[in-house]
C-alpha positions as CSV (number, residue, x, y, z in Angstrom):
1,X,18.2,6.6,35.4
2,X,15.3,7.7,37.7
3,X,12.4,7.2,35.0
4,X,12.2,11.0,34.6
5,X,11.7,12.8,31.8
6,X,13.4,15.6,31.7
7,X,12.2,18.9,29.1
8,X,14.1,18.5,26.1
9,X,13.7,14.9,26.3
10,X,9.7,15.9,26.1
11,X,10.5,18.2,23.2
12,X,12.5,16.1,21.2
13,X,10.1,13.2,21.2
14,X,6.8,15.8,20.9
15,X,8.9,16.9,17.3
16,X,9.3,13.2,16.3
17,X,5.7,12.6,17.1
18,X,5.4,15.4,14.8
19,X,7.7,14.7,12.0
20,X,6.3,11.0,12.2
21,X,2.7,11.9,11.3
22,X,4.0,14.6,9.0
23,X,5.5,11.7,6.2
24,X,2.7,9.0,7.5
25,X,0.4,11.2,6.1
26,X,2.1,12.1,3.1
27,X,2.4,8.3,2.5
28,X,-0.6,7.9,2.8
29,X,-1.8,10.5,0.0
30,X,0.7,9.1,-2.5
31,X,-0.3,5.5,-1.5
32,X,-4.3,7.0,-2.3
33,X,-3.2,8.8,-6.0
34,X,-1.7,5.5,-6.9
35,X,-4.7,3.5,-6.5
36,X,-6.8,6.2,-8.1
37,X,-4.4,6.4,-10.9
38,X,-4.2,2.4,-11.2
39,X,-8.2,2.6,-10.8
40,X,-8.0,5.0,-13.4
41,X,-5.8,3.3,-16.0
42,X,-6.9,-0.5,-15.6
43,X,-10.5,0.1,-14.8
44,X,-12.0,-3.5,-16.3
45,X,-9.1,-5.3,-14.7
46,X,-9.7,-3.9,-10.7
47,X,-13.4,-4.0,-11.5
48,X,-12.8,-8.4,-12.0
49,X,-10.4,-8.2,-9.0
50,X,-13.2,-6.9,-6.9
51,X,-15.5,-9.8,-7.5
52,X,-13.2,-11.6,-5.9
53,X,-15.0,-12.2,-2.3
54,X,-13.0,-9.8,0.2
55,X,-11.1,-8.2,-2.5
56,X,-11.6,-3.9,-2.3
57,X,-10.5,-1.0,-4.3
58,X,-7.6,-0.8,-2.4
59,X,-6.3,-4.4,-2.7
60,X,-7.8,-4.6,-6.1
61,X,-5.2,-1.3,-6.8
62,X,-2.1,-2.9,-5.2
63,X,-2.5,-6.2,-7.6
64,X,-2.8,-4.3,-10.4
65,X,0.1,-2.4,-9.6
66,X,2.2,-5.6,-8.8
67,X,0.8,-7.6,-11.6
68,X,0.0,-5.6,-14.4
69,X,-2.8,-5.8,-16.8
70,X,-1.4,-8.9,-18.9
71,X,-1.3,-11.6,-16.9
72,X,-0.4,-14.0,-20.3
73,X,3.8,-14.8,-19.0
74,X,2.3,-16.5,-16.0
75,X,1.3,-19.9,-17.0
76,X,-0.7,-20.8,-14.0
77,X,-1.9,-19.2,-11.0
78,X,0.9,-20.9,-9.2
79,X,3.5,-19.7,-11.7
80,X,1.9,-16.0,-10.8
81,X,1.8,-16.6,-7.3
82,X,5.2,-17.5,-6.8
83,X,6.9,-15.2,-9.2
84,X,5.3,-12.7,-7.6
85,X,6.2,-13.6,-3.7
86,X,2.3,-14.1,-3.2
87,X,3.5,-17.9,-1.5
């Protein structure tokens, strides 16, 4: 090993660059239609979450989805927390 890289070397690793940003950005537009479609759906219960200082659409989205909109099973916030992996 001489810390050369040789051409197909470059190449290969130029096409994973490629394929990598290819499905990060495809993540990243189903991880955006979930939250709009959460938004959508549960707009009362994301609208409380974001009073909650330092709580945005985004976060407010991702404890919807993990939560739900009935909250009545859990019956504290510790109960919640902890079922839900939150501790």
């Amino acid at each position: 090993m001489d810390g050369k890289q040789s051409m197909i070397n470059g190449q290969l690793l130029e096409v994973s660059f490629e394929v990598y940003h290819f499905y990060l950005g495809k993540i990243m537009q189903v991880e955006e239609n979930i939250g709009l479609y959460i938004l959508g759906y549960f707009p009362e219960e994301c609208a409380l979450l974001m009073e909650i200082p330092g709580v945005k659409q985004q976060s407010a989205a991702v404890i919807s989805r993990e939560v739900g909109p009935n909250i009545e099973p859990y019956m504290t916030v510790g109960h919640l927390a902890f079922w839900k992996g939150f501790l």
